[in-house]
ZADO-1210 file (C-alpha; in nm, 4 decimals, padded with zeros to 6 digits):
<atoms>
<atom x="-00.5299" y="01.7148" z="-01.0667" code="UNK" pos="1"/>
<atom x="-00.2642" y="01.7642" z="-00.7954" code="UNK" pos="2"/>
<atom x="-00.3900" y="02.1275" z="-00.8038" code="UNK" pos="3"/>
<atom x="-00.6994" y="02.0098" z="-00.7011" code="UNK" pos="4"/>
<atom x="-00.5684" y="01.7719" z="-00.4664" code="UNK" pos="5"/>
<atom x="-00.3236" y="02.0015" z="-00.2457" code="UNK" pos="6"/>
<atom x="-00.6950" y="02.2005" z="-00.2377" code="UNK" pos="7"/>
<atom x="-00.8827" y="01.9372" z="-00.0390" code="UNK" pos="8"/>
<atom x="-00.6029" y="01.8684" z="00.1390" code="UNK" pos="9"/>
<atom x="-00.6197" y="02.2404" z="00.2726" code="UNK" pos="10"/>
<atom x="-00.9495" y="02.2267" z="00.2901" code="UNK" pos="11"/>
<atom x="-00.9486" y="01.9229" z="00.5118" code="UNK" pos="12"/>
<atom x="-00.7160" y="02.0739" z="00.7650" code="UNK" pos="13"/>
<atom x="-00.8514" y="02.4224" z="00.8124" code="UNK" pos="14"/>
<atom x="-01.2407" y="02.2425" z="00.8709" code="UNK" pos="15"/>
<atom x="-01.1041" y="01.9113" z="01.1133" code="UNK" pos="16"/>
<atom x="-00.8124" y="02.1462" z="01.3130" code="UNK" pos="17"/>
<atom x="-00.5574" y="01.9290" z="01.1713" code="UNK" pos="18"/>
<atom x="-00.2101" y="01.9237" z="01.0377" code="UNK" pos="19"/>
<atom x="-00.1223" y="01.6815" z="00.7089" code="UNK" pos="20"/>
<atom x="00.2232" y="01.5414" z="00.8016" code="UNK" pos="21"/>
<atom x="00.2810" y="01.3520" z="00.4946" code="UNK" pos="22"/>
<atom x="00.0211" y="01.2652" z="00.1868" code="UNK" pos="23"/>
<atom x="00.0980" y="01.0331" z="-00.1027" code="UNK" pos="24"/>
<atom x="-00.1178" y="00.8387" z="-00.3413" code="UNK" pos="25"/>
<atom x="-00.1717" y="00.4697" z="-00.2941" code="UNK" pos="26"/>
<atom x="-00.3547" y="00.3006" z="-00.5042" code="UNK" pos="27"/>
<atom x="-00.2742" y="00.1531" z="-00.8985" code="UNK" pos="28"/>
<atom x="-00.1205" y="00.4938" z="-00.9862" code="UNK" pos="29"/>
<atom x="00.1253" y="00.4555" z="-00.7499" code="UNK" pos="30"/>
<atom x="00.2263" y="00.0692" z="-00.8515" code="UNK" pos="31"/>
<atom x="00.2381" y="00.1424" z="-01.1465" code="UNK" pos="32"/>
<atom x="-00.0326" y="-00.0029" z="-01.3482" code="UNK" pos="33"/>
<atom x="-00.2731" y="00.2758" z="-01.3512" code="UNK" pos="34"/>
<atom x="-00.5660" y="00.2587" z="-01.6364" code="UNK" pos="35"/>
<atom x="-00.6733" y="00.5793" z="-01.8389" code="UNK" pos="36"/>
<atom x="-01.0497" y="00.6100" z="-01.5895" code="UNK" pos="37"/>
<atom x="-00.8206" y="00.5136" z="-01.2784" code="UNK" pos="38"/>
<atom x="-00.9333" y="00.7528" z="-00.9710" code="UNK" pos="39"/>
<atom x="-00.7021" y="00.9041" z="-00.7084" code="UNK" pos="40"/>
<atom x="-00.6098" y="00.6855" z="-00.4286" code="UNK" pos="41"/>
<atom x="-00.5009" y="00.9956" z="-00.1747" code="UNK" pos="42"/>
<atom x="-00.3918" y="00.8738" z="00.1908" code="UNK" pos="43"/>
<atom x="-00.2362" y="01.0864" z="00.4619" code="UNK" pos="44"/>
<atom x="-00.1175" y="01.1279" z="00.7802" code="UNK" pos="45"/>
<atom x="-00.2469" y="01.3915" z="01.0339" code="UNK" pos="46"/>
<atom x="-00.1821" y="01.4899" z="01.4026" code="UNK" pos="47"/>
<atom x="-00.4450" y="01.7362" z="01.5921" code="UNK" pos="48"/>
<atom x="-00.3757" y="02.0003" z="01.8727" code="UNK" pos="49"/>
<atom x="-00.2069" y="01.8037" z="02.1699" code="UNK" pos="50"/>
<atom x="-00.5256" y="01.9171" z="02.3815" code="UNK" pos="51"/>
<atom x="-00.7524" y="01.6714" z="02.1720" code="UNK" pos="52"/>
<atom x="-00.5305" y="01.3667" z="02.3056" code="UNK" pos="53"/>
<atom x="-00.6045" y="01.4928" z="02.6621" code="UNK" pos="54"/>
<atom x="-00.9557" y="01.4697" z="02.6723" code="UNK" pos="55"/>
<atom x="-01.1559" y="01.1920" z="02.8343" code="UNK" pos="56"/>
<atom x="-01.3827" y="01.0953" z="02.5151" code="UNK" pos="57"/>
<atom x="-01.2448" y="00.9347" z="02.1998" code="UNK" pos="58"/>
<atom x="-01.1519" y="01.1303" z="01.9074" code="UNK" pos="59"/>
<atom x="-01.2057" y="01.0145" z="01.5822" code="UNK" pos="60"/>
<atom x="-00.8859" y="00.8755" z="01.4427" code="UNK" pos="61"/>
<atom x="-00.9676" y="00.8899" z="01.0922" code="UNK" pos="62"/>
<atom x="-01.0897" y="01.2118" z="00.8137" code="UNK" pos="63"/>
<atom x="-01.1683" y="01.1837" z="00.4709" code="UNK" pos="64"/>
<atom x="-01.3758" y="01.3522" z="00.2105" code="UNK" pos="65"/>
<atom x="-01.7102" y="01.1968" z="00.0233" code="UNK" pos="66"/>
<atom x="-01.5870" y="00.9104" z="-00.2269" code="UNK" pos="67"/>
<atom x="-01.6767" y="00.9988" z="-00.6309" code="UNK" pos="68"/>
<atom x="-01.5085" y="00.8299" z="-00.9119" code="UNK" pos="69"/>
<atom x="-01.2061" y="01.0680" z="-00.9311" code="UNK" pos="70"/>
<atom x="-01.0937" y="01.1055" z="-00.6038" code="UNK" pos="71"/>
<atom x="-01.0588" y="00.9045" z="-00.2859" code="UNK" pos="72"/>
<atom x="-00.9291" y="01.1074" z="-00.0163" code="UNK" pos="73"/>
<atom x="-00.9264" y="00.9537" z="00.3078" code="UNK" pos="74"/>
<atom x="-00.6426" y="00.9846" z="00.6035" code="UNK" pos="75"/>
<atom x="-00.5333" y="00.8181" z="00.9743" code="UNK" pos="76"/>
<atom x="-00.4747" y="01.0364" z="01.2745" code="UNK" pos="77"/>
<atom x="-00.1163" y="00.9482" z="01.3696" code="UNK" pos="78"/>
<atom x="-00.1654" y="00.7896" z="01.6789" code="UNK" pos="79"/>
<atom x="-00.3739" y="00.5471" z="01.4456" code="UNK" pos="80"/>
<atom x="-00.0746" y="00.5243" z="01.2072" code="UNK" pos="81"/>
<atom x="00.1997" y="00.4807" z="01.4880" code="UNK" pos="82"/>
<atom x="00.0083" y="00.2278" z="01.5910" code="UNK" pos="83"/>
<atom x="-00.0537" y="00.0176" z="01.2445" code="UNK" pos="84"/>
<atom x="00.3009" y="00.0795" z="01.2211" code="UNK" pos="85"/>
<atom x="00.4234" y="-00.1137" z="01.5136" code="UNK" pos="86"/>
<atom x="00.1982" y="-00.3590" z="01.4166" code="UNK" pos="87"/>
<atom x="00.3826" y="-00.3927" z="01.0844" code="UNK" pos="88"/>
<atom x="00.0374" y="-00.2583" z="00.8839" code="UNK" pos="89"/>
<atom x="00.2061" y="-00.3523" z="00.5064" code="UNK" pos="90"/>
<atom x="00.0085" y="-00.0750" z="00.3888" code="UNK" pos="91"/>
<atom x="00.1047" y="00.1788" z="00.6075" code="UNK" pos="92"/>
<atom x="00.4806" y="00.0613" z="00.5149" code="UNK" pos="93"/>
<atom x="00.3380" y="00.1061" z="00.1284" code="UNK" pos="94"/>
<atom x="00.2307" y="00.4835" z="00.1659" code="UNK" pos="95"/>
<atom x="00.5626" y="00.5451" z="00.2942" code="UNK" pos="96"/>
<atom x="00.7254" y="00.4316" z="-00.0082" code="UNK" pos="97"/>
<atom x="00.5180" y="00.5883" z="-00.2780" code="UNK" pos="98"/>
<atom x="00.6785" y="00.7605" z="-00.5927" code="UNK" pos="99"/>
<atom x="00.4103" y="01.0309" z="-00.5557" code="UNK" pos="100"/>
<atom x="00.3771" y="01.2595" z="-00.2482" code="UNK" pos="101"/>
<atom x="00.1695" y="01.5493" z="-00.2862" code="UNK" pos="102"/>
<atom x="00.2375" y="01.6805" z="00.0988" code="UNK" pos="103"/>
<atom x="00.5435" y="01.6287" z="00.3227" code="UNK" pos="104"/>
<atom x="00.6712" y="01.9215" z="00.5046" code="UNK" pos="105"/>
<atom x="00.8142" y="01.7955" z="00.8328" code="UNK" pos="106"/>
<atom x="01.0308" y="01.4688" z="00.8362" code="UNK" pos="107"/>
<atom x="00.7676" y="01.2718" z="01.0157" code="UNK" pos="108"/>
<atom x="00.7627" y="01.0542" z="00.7128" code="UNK" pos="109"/>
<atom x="01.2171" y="01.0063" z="00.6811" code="UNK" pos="110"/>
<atom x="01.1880" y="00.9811" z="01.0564" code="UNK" pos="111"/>
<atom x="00.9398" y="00.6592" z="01.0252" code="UNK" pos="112"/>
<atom x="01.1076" y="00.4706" z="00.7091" code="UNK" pos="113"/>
<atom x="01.4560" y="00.4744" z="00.8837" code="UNK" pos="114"/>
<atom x="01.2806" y="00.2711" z="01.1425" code="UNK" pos="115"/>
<atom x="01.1092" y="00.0533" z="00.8647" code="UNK" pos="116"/>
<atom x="01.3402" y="-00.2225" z="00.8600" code="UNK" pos="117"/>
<atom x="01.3527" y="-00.2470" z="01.2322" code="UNK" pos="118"/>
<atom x="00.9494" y="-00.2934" z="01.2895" code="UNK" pos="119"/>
<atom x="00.8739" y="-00.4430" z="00.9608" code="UNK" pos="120"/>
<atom x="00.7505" y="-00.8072" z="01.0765" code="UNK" pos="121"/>
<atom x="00.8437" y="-01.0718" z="00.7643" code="UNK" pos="122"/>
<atom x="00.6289" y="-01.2929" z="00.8115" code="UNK" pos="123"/>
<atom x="00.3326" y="-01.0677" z="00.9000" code="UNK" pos="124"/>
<atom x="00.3879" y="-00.8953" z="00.5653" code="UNK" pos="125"/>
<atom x="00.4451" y="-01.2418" z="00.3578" code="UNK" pos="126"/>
<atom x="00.1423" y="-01.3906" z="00.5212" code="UNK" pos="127"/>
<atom x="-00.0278" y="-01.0321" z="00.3963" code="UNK" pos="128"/>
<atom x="00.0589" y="-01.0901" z="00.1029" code="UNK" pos="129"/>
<atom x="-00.0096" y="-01.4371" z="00.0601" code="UNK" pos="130"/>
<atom x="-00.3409" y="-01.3771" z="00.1317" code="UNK" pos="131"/>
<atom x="-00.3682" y="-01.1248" z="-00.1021" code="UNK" pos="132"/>
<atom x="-00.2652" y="-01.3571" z="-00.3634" code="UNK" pos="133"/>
<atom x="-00.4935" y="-01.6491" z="-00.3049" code="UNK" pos="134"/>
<atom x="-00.8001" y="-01.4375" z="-00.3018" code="UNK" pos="135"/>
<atom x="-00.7847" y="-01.3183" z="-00.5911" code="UNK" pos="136"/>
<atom x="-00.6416" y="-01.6166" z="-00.7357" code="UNK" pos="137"/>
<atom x="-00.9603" y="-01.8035" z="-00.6334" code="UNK" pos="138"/>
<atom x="-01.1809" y="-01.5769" z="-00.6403" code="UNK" pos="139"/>
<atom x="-01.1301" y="-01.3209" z="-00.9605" code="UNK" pos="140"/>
<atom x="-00.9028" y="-01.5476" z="-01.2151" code="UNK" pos="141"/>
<atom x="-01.0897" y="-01.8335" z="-01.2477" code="UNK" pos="142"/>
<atom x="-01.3722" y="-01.7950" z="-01.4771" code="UNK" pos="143"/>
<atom x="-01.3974" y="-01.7942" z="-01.8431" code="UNK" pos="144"/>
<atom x="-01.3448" y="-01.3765" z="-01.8470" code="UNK" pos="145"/>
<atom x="-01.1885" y="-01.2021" z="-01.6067" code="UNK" pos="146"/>
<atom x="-01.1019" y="-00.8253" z="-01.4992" code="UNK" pos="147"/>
<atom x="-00.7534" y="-00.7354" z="-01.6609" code="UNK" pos="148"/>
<atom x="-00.6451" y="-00.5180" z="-01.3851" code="UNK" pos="149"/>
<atom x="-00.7284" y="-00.7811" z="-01.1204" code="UNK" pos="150"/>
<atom x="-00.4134" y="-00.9811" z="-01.2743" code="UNK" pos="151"/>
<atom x="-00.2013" y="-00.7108" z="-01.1362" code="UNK" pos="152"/>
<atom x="-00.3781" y="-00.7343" z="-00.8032" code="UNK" pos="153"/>
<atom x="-00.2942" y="-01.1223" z="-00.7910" code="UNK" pos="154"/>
<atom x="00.0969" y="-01.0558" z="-00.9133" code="UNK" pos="155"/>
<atom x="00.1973" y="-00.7548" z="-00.7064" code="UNK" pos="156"/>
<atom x="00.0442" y="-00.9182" z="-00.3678" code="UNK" pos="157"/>
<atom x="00.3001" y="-01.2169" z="-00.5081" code="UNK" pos="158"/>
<atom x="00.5971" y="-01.0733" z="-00.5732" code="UNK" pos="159"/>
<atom x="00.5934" y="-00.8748" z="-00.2529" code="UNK" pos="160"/>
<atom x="00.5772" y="-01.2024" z="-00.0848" code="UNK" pos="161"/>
<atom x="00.8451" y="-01.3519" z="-00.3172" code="UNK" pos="162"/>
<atom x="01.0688" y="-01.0383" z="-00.2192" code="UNK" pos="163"/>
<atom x="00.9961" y="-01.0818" z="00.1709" code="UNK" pos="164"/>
<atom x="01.1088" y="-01.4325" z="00.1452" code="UNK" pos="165"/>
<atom x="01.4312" y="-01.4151" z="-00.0555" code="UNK" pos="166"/>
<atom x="01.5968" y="-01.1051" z="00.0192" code="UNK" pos="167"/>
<atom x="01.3892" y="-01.0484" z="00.3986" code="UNK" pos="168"/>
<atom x="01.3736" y="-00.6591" z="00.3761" code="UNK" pos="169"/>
<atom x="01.0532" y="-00.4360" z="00.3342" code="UNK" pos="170"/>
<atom x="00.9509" y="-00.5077" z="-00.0262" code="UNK" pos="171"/>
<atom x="00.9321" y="-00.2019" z="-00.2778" code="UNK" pos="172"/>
<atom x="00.5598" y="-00.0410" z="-00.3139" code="UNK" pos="173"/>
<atom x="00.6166" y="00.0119" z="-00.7076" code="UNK" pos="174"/>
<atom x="00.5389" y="-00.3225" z="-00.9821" code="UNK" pos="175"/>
<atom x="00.8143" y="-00.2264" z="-01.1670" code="UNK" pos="176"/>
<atom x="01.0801" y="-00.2829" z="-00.8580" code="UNK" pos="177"/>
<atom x="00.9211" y="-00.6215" z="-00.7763" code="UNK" pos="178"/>
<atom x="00.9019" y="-00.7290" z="-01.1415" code="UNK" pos="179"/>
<atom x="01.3068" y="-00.8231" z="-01.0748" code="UNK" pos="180"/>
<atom x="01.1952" y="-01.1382" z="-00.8891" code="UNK" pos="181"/>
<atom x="01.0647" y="-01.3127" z="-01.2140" code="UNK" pos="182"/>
<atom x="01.3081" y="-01.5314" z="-01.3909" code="UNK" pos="183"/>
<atom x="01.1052" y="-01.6923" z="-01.6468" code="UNK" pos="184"/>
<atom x="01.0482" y="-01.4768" z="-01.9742" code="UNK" pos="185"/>
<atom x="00.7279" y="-01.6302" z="-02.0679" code="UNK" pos="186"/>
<atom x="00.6119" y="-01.4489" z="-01.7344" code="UNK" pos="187"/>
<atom x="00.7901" y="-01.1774" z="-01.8302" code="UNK" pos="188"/>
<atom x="00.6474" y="-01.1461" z="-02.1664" code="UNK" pos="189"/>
<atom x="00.3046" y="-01.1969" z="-02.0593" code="UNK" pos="190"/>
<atom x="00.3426" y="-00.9198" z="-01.7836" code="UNK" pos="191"/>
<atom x="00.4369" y="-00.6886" z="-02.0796" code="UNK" pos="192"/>
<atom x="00.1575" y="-00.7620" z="-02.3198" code="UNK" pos="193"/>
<atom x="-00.0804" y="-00.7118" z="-02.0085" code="UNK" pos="194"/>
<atom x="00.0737" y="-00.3479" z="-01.9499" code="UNK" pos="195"/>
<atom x="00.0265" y="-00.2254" z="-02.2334" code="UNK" pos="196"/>
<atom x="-00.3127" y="-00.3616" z="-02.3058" code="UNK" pos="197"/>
<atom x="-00.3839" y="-00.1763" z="-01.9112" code="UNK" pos="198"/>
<atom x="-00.2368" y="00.1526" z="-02.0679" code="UNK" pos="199"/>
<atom x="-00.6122" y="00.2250" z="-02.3167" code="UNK" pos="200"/>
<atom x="-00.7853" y="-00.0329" z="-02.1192" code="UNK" pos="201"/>
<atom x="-01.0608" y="00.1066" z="-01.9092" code="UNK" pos="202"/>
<atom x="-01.0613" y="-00.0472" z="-01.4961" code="UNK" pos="203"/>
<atom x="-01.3665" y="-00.3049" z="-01.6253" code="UNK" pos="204"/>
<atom x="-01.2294" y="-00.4719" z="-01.8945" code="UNK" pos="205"/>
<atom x="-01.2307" y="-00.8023" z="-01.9319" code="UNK" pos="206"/>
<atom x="-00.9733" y="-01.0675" z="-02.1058" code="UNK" pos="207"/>
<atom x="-00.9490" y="-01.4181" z="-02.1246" code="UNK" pos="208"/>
<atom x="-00.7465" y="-01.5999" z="-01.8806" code="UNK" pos="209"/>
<atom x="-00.3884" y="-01.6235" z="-01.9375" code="UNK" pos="210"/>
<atom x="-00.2185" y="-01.9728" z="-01.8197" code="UNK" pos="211"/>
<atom x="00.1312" y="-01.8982" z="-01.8069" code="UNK" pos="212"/>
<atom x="00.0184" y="-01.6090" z="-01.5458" code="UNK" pos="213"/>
<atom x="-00.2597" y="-01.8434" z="-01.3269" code="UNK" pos="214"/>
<atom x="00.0275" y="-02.1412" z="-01.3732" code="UNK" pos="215"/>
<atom x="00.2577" y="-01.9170" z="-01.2343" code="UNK" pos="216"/>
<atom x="00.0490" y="-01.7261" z="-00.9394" code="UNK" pos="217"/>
<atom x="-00.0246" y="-02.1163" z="-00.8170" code="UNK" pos="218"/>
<atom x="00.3381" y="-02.2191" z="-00.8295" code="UNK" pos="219"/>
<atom x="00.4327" y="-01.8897" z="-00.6392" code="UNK" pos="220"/>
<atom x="00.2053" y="-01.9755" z="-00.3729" code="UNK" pos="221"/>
<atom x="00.2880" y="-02.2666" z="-00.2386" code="UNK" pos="222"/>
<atom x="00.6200" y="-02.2143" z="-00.2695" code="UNK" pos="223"/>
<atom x="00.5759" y="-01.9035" z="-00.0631" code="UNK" pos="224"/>
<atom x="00.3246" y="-02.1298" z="00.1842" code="UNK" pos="225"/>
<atom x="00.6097" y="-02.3448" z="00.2606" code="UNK" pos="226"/>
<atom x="00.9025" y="-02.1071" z="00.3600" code="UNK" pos="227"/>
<atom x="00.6455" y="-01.8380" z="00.5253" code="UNK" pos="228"/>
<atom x="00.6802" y="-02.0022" z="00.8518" code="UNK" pos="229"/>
<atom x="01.0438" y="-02.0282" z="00.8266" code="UNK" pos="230"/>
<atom x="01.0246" y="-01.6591" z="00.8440" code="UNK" pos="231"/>
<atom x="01.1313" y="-01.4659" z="01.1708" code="UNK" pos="232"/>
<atom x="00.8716" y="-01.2657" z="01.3823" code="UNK" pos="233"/>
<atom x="00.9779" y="-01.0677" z="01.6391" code="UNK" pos="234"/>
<atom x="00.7799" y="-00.8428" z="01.8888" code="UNK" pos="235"/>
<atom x="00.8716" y="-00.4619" z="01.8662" code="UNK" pos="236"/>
<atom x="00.8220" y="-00.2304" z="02.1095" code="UNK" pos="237"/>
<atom x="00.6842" y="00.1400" z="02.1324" code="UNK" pos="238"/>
<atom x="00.9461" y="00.3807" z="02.2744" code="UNK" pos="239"/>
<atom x="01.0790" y="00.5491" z="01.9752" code="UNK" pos="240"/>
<atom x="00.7383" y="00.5422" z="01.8276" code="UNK" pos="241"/>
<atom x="00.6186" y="00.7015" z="02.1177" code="UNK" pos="242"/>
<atom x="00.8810" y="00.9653" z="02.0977" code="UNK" pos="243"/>
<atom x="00.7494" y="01.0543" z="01.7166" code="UNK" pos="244"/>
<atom x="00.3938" y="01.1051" z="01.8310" code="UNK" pos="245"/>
<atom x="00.5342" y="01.2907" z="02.0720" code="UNK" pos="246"/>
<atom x="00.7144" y="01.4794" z="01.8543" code="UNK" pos="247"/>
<atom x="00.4764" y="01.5535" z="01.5822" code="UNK" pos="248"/>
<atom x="00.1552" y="01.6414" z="01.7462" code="UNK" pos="249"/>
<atom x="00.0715" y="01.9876" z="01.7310" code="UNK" pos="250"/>
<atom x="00.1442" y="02.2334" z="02.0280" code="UNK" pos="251"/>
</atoms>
């Protein structure tokens, strides 16, 4: 598949005028809790001939191919991303982290996570990920059968939040690194028995609610709800952001 990939990828730049800077997948594949039907999440990062940013008229500042149920291909022009990333986008700070790149040949991506910690707001990513967490809390664990991949969709979201929290640095993209934040091994245990179930489970089945799980996503939250505000927020400001787009857009 990342044959295929790296071939709409190509495709993509030679039809839009564009160059990929950096391409990476970003959905359950890259957490870490894929299922056997999963698709490809692909997101990238492109820049266009510094002539297009001259113009009067607005460019479009995003590309993507047709959506089936393999692949997802979709990408943000980077004056798009540069500015998601000031804004401390979490997702943005995600794709920047993930364990599988297919493209990266410039070091517009190193150049933006050593400037990660700096513009990564805490409490705009807890609050993120908060939200996250009580959505699908409410809204997809409730009922007498639910979706066993929206469990990992409720814990991830959590543990991020856990991780901003207690150690206040960008929390890791991957399930596995966040999983160190759990100390009780009922969680644990139940975490495991859901993974492997995930591994031959297909992305719409269904299980019966697990308490220890819910009991635990509820306790998580308004623990987090409480100390979120506690969190520092500082406004960041452009300049050496500016200097990457600068940088990075074609000549």
């Amino acid at each position: 598949m990342t044959k295929t990939i790296l071939q709409k990828l190509l495709e993509l730049e030679r039809t839009e005028n564009i160059k990929i800077l950096y391409a990476c997948e970003s959905g359950s594949r890259a957490w870490g809790f894929a299922s056997p039907d999963s698709d490809f999440d692909v997101r990238f990062i492109y820049a266009r001939p510094v002539n297009d940013y001259l113009g009067i008229t607005d460019i479009s500042d995003n590309v993507g191919l047709p959506v089936n149920e393999v692949l997802d291909i979709g990408g943000w022009d980077i004056k798009k991303a540069l500015k998601l990333f000031l804004k401390s986008n979490s997702t943005l700070y995600e794709w920047l982290q993930s364990p599988i790149v297919y493209q990266e040949e410039s070091a517009f991506a190193d150049d933006l996570r050593k400037l990660m910690p700096q513009y990564f707001s805490l409490r705009s990513g807890a609050n993120h990920y908060l939200s996250m967490t009580h959505n699908t809390l409410r809204d997809d664990l409730q009922t007498e059968q639910v979706k066993l991949k929206r469990y990992f969709y409720a814990l991830r979201p959590a543990l991020a939040c856990l991780w901003i929290i207690e150690k206040q640095t960008v929390p890791p993209m991957e399930f596995e690194h966040l999983r160190v934040m759990i100390t009780d091994s009922a969680v644990q245990n139940a975490i495991d028995e859901l993974l492997e179930r995930k591994k031959t489970a297909d992305e719409k089945a269904l299980i019966a609610p697990v308490p220890v799980l819910n009991q635990w996503l509820s306790d998580t939250f308004g623990w987090c709800k409480e100390r979120i505000p506690t969190l520092p927020s500082e406004k960041q400001y452009p300049n050496e952001l500016n200097n990457i787009f600068r940088k990075y857009i074609q000549p």
